[in-house]
C-alpha positions as a LaTeX table, in Angstrom:
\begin{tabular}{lrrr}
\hline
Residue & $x$ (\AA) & $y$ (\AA) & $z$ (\AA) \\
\hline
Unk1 & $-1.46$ & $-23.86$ & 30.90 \\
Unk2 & $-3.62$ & $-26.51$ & 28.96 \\
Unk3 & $-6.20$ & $-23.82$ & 27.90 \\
Unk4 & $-2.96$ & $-21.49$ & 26.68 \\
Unk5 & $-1.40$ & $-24.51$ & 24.79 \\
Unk6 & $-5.27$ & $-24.89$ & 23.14 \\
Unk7 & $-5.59$ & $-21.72$ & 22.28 \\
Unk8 & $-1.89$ & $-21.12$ & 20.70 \\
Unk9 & $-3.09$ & $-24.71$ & 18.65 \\
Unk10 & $-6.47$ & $-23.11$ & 17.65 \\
Unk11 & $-4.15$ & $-20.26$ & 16.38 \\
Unk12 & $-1.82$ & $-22.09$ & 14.59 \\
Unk13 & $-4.94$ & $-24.10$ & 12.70 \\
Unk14 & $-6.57$ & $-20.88$ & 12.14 \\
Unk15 & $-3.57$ & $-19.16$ & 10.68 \\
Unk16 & $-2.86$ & $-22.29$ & 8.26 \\
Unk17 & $-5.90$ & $-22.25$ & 7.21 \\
Unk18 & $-6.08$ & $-18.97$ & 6.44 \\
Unk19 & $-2.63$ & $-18.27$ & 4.77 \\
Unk20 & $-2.02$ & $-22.12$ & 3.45 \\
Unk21 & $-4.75$ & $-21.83$ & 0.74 \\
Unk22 & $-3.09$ & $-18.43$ & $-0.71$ \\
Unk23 & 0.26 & $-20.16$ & $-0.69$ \\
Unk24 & $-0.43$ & $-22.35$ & $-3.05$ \\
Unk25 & $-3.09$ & $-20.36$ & $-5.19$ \\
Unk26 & $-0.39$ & $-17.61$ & $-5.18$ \\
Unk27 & 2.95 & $-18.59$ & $-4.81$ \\
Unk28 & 5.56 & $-16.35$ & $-5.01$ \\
Unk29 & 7.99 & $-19.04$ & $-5.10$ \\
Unk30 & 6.50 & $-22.10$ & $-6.92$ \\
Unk31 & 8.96 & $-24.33$ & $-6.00$ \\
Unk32 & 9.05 & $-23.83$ & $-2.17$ \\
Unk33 & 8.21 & $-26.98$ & $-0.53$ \\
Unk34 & 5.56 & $-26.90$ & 2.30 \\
Unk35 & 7.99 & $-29.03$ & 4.48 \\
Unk36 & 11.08 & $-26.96$ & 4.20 \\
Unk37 & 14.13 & $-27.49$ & 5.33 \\
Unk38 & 13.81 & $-24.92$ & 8.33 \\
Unk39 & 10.31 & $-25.36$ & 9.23 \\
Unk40 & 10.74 & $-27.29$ & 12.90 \\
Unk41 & 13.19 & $-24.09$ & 13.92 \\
Unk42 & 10.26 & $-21.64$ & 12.79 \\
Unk43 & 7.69 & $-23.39$ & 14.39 \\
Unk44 & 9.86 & $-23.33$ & 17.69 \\
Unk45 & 9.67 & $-19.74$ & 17.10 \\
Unk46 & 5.83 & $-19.68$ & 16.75 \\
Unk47 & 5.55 & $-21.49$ & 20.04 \\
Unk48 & 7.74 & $-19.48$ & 22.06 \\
Unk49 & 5.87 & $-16.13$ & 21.08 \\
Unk50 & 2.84 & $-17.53$ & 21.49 \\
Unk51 & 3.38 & $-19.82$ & 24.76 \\
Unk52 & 6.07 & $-17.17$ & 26.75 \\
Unk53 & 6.95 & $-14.08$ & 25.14 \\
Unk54 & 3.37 & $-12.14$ & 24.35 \\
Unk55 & 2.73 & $-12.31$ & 27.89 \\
Unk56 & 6.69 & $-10.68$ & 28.59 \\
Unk57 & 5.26 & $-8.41$ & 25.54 \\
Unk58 & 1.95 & $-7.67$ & 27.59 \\
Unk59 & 3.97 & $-6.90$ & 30.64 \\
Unk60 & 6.03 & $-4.29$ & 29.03 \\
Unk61 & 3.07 & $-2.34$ & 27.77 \\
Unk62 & 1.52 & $-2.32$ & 31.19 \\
Unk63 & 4.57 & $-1.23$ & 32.68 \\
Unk64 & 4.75 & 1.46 & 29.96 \\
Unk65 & 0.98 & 2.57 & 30.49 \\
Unk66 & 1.93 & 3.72 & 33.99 \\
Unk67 & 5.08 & 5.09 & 33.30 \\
Unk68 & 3.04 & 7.28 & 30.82 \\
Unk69 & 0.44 & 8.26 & 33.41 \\
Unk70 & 3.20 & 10.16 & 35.32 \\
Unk71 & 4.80 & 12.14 & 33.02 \\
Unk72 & 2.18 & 12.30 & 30.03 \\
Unk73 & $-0.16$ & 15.42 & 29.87 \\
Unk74 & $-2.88$ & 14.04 & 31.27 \\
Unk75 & $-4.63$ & 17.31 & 29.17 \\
Unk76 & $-3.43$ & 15.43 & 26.14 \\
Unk77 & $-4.41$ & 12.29 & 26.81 \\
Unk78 & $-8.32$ & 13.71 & 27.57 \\
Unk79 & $-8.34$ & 16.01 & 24.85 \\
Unk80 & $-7.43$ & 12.65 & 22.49 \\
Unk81 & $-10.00$ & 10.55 & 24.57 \\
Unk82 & $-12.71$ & 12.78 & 23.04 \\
Unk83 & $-11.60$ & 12.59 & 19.35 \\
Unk84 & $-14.33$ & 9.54 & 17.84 \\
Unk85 & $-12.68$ & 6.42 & 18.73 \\
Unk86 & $-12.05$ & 5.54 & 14.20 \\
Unk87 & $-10.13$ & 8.80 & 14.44 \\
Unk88 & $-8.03$ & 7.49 & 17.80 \\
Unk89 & $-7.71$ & 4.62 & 15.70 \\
Unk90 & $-6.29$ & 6.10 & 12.23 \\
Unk91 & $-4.10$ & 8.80 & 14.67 \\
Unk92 & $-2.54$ & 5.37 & 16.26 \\
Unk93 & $-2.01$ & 3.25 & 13.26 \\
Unk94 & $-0.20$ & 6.68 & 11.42 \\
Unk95 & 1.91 & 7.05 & 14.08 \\
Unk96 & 2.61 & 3.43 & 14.98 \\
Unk97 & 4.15 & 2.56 & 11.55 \\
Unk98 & 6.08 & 6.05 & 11.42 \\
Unk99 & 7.18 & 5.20 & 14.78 \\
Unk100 & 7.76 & 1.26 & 13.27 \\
Unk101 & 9.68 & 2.44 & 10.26 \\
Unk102 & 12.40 & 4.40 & 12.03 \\
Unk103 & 13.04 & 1.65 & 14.66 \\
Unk104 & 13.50 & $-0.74$ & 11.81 \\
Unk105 & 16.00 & 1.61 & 9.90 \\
Unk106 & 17.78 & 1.96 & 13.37 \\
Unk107 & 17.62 & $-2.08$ & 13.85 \\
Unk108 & 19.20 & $-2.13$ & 10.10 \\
Unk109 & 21.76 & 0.50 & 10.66 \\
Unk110 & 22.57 & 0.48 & 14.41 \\
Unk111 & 24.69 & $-2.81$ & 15.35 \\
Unk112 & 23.36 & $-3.49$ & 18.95 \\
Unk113 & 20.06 & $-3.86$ & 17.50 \\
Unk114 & 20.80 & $-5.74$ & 14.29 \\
Unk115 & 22.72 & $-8.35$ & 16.38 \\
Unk116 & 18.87 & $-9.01$ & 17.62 \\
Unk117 & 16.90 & $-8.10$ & 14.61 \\
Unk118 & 19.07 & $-10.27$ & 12.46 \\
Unk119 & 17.50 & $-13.49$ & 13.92 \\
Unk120 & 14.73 & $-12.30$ & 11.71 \\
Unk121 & 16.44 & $-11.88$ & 8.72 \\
Unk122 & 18.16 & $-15.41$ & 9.25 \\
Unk123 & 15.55 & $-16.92$ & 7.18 \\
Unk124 & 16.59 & $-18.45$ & 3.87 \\
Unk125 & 12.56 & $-19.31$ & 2.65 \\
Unk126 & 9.54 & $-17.48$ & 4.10 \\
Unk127 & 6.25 & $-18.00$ & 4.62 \\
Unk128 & 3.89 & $-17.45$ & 6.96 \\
Unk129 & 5.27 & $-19.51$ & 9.59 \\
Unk130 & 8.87 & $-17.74$ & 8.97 \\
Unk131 & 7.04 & $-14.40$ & 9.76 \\
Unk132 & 7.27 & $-15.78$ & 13.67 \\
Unk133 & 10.93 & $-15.98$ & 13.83 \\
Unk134 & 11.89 & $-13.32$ & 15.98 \\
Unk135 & 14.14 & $-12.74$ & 18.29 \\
Unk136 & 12.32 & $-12.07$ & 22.15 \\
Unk137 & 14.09 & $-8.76$ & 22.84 \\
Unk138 & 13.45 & $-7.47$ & 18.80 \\
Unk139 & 10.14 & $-8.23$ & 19.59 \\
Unk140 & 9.18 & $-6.44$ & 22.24 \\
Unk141 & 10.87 & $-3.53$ & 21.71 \\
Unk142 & 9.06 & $-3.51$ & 18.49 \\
Unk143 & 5.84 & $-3.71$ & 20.16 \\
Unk144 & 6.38 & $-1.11$ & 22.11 \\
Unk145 & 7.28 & 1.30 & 19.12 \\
Unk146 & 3.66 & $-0.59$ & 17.54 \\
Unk147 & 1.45 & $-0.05$ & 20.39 \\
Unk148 & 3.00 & 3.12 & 22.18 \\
Unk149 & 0.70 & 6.24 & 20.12 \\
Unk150 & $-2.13$ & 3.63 & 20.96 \\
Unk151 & $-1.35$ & 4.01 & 24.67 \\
Unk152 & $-0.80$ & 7.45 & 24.81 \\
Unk153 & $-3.65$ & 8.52 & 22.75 \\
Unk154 & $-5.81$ & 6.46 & 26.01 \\
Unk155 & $-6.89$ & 4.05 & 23.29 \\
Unk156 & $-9.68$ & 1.36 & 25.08 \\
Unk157 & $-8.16$ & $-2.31$ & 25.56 \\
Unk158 & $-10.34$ & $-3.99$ & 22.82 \\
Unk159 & $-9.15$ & $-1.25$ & 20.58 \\
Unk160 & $-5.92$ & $-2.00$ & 21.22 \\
Unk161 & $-5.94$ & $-5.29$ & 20.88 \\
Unk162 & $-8.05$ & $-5.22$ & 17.64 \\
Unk163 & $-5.23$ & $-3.14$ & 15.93 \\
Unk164 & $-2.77$ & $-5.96$ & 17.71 \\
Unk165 & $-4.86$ & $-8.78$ & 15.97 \\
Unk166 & $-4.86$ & $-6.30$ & 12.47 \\
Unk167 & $-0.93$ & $-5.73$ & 12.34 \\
Unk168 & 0.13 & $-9.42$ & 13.31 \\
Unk169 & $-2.20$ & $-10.74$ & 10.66 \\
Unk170 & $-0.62$ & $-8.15$ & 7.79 \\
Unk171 & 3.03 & $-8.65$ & 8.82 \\
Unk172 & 2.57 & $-12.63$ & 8.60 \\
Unk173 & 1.10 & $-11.54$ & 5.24 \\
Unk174 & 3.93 & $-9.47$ & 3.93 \\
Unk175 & 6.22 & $-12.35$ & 4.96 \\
Unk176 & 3.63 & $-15.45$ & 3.45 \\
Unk177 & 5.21 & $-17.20$ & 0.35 \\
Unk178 & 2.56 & $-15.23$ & $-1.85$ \\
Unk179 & 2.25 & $-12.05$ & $-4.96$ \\
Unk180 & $-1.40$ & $-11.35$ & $-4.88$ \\
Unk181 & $-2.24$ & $-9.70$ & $-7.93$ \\
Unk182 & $-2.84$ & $-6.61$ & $-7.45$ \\
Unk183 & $-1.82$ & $-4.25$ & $-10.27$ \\
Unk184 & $-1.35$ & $-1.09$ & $-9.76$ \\
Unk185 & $-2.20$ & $-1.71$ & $-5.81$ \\
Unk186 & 0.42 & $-2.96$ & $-5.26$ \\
Unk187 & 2.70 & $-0.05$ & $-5.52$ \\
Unk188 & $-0.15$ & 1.69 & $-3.01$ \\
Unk189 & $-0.42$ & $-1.36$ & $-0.40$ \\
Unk190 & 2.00 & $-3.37$ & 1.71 \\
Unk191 & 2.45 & $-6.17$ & $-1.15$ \\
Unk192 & 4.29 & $-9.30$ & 0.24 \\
Unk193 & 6.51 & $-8.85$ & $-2.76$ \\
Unk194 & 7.92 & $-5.74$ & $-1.00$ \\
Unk195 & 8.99 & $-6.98$ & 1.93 \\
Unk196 & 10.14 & $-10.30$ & 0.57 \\
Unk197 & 12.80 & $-7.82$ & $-1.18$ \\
Unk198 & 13.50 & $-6.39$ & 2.08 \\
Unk199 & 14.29 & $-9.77$ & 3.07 \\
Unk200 & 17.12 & $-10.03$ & 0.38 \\
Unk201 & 20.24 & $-11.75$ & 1.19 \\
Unk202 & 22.43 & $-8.55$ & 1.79 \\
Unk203 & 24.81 & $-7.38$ & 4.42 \\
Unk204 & 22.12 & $-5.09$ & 5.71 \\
Unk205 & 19.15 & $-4.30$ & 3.41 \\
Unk206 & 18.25 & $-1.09$ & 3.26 \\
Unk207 & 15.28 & $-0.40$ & 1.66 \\
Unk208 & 11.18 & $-0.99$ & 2.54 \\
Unk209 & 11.24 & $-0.96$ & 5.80 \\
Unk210 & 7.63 & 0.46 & 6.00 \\
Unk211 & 4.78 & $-2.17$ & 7.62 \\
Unk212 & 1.47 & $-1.53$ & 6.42 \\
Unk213 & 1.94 & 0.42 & 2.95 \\
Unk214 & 5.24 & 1.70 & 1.12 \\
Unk215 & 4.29 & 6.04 & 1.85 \\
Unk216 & 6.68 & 6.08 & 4.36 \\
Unk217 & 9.47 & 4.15 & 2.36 \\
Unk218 & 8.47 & 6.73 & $-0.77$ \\
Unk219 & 8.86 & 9.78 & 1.60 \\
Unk220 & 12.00 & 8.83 & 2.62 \\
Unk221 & 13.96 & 7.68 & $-0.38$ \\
Unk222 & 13.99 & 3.82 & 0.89 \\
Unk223 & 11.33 & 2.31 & $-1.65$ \\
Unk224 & 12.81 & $-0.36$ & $-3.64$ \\
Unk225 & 10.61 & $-2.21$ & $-6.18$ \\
Unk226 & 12.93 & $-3.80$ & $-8.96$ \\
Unk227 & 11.32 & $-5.07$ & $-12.25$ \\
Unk228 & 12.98 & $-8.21$ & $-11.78$ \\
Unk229 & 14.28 & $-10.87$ & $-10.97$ \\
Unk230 & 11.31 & $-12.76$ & $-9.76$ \\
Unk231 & 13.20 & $-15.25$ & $-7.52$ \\
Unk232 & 16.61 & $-14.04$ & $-5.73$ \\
Unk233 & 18.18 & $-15.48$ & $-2.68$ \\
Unk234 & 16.94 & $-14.90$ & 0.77 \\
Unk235 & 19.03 & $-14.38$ & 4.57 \\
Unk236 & 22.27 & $-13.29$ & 5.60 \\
Unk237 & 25.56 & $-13.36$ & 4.36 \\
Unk238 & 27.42 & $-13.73$ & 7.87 \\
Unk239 & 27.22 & $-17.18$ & 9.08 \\
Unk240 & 24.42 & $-18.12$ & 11.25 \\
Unk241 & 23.39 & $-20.51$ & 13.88 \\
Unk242 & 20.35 & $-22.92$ & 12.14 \\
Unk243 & 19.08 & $-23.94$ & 15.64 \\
Unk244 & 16.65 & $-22.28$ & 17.91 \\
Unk245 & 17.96 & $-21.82$ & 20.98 \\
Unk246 & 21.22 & $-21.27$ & 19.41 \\
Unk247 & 19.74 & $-18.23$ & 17.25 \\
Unk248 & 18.28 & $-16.80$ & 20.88 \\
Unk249 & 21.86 & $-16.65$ & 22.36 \\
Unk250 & 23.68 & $-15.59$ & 19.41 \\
Unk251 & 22.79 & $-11.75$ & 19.79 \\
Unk252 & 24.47 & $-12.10$ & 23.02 \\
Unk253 & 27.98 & $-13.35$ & 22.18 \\
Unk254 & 30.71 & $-11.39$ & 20.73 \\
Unk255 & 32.29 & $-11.45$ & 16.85 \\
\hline
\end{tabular}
């Protein structure tokens, strides 16, 4: 337990230290204090995926690696095995975010999964810290969509887990308080800017729902990239609870 609580420390200095200096160099919203208002209930958030629900995440994909050994071609599975392991690689990440972007229009459009996937969109100021606040069950069903092609292609562990490490670092960038320059780019990649207008305070938002870049959100008619304004209000417009553990049973009650 000690060397868990280190290491989820360690990650939180890294990740500070990593995203804090961009903040401020590139702020997308200037006047976003560092000590917001709702930073102790996001931070309760980074500790609980960190400290209890990876390891239910880790679990699940275990379970879901054996299910797949009895029912998956195991022809498949060896004739992927024997592609070179970048193309294993490219083949998971492609179908990991098309897999990704149609269980996020689902969460957005289906209600027993918005009722968990709105935790996420509870948050009224983001940043890289706010990119943890996620409800348990949204999360891991969303890591299973993530790392399933991986598993079923017969990816290696440390491949896996690299492409873990790759995704969690770009989805806390997307939701950092950040607009990197990046010209034209950023029509091409993932800009935070994107997804911060995903993030709009709206019934249900339904536009860029894609992870890693916008081609999926282009294919499908759901890219949304207004000229302006450069600051608009974040959240929900339904009421919400404003504590943790209060925001982890609220999926579960009725109305």
């Amino acid at each position: 337990m000690i060397d868990l609580l280190l290491a989820t420390g360690a990650s939180a200095a890294v990740l500070a230290a990593i995203y804090g200096p961009l903040e401020r160099m590139f702020p997308a919203r200037p006047g976003q204090a560092v000590l917001r208002r709702e930073l102790a209930i996001d931070a309760a958030f980074f500790l609980g995926q960190y400290l209890v629900f990876s390891a239910v995440a880790v679990t699940a994909l275990t379970w879901v690696d054996h299910a797949l050994a009895g029912v998956w071609p195991m022809s498949l599975r060896t004739w992927s095995m024997g592609l070179p392991l970048w193309t294993q690689v490219v083949l998971a990440l492609v179908l990991g975010d098309l897999l990704t972007y149609w269980f996020h229009r689902a969460c957005h459009s289906w209600g027993p999964l918005w009722r968990f996937h709105a935790v996420h969109h509870s948050s009224e100021e983001l940043d890289w810290l706010a990119a943890h606040r996620e409800h348990p069950v949204d999360g891991v069903l969303t890591q299973l969509c993530v790392n399933l092609p991986g598993i079923a292609l017969g990816l290696p562990f440390a491949a896996l887990g690299g492409l873990a490490m790759f995704r969690g670092l770009w989805a806390i960038l997307i939701h950092a308080n950040v607009q990197l320059p990046l010209g034209p780019l950023g029509s091409i990649l993932g800009a935070p800017e994107l997804h911060h207008w995903h993030h709009a305070r709206a019934e249900r938002t339904r536009h860029n729902f894609a992870n890693l870049a916008p081609y999926l959100d282009l294919l499908f008619g759901t890219y949304h990239r207004p000229r302006g304004p450069e600051t608009y209000p974040l959240g929900l417009t339904e009421p919400w609870p404003r504590r943790y553990l209060a925001q982890l049973v609220r999926p579960f009650r009725r109305g």
